[in-house]
N, C-alpha and C positions, 0 to 999 in steps of 0.2 A: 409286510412290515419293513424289509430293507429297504425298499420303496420310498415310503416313508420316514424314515430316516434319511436318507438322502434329499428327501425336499427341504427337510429342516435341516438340513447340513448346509444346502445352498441357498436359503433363507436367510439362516445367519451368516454366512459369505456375504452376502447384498447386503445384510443390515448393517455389516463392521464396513464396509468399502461406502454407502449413504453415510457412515457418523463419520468416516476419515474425510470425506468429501464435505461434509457441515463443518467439523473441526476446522479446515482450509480456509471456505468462504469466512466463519468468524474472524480468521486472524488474521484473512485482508480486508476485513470490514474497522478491525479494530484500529490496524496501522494505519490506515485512508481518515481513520476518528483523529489519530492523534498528529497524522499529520495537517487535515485543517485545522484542527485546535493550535498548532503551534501557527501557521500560517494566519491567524486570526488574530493571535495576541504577540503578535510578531512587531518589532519596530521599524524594520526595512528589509530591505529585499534582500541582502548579504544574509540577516538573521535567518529572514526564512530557511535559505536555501542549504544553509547550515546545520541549521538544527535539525529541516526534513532531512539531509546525508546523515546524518548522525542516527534516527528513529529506525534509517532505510538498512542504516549498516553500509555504503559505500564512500567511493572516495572522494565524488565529482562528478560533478551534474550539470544543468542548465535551468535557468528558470526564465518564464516566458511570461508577462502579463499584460493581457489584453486589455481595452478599455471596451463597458459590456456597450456602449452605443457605436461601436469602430472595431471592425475587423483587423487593421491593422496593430502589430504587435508596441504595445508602449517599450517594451523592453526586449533585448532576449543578452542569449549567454552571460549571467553571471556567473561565477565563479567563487569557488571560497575566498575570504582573505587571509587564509593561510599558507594557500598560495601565492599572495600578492608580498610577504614578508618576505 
């Protein structure tokens, strides 16, 4: 019987450690949602970069876009303009 209870002890161990592990994957499924949602209904490329800082919670970033027929980078390093004030 103790036996037994110890497999359903470390059962449930695995089961909570899989739902902390699903919980994670969601809620970098969700921020990755809302950061191309912003990036989609975005005006330029300041905005973007902005508002993903702001979604991500940091202070300063880079943003890089490519054109899909050309490897080469149309842009890189922008920067907030709130650093540019």
């Amino acid at each position: 019987m103790a036996d037994l209870r110890q497999i359903i002890a470390d059962l449930e161990c695995q089961l909570a450690e899989c739902r902390a592990e699903r919980d994670g994957a969601l809620r970098r499924e969700t921020a990755a949602a809302e950061v191309l949602e912003v990036i989609n209904s975005s005006p330029g490329d300041v905005a973007i970069l902005e508002k993903a800082l702001g979604l991500c919670g940091i202070a300063f970033g880079a943003l890089q876009l490519n054109d899909v027929a050309n490897t080469a980078p149309l842009r890189c390093a922008v920067w907030p303009t709130r650093w540019w004030r």
